[in-house]
C-alpha positions as CSV (number, residue, x, y, z in Angstrom):
1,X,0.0,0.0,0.0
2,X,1.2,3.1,-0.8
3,X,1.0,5.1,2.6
4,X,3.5,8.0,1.4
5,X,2.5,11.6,1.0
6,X,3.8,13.7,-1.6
7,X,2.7,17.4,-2.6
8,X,1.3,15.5,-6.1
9,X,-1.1,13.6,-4.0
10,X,-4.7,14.8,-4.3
11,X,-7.4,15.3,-0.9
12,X,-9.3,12.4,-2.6
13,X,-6.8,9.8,-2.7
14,X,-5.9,10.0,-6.5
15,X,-2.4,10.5,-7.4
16,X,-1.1,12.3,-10.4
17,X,0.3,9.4,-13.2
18,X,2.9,11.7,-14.2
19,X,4.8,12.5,-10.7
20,X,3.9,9.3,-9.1
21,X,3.4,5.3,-9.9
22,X,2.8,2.5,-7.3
23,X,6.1,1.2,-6.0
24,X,5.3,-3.1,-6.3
25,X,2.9,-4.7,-8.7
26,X,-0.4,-4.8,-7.7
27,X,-4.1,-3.7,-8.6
28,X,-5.0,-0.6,-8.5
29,X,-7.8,1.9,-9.4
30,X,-7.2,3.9,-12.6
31,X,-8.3,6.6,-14.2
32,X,-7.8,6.9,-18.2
33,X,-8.9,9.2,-20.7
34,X,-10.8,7.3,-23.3
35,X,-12.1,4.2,-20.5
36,X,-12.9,6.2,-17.5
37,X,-12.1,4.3,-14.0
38,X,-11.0,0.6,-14.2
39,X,-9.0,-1.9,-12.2
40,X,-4.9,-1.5,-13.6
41,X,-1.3,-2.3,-12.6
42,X,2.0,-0.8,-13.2
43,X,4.8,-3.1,-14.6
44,X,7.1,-1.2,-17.1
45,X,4.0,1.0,-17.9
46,X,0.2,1.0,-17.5
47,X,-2.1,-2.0,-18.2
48,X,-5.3,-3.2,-17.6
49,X,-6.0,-6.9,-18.0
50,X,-6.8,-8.2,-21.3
51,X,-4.9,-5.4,-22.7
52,X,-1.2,-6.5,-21.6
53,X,-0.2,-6.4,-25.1
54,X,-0.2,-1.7,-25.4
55,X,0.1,0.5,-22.7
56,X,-2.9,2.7,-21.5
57,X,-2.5,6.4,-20.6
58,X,-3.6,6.8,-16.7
59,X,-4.0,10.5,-15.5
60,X,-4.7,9.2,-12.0
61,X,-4.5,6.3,-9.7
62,X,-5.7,5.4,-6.6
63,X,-5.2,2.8,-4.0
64,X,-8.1,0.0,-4.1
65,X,-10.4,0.4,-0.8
66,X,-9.9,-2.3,1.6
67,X,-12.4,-5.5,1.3
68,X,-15.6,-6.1,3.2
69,X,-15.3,-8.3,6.4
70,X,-17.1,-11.1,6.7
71,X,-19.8,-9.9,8.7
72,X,-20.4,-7.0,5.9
73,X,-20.8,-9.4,3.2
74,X,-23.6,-11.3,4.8
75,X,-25.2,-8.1,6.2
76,X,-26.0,-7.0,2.5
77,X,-26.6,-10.8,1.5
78,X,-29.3,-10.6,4.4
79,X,-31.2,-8.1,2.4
80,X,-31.9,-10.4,-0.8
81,X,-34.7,-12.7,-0.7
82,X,-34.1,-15.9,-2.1
């Protein structure tokens, strides 16, 4: 997780491509022109899955929000009726 604050860091947790690119491999939220938000990584460039092959051009990324606990999943299973 990327817990380091630099001046290129925006109040709403998305960091500026150009000054700034997750330091290990992993998912992350991006933002690119022509897609909008989508799940990406950083490994010698931007990529989304399925798209390995090109490079995509992220303006923004963010770290992904931490996963619901258990008892948060079946709290909003609770309100389907099956």
């Amino acid at each position: 997780m990327c817990t380091e604050m630099t001046s290129f860091n925006q109040p709403d947790g998305w960091i500026n491509a150009d000054y700034e690119q997750p330091n290990t491999a992993r998912d992350v939220l991006v933002f690119e022109k022509s897609i909008g938000v989508s799940v990406g990584f950083f490994i010698n460039g931007w990529h989304m899955y399925g798209s390995y092959d090109f490079e995509i051009e992220v303006t923004y990324w963010r770290e992904l929000p931490d996963p619901l606990g258990e008892d948060a999943v079946w709290q909003n299973l609770s309100k389907f009726k099956i």
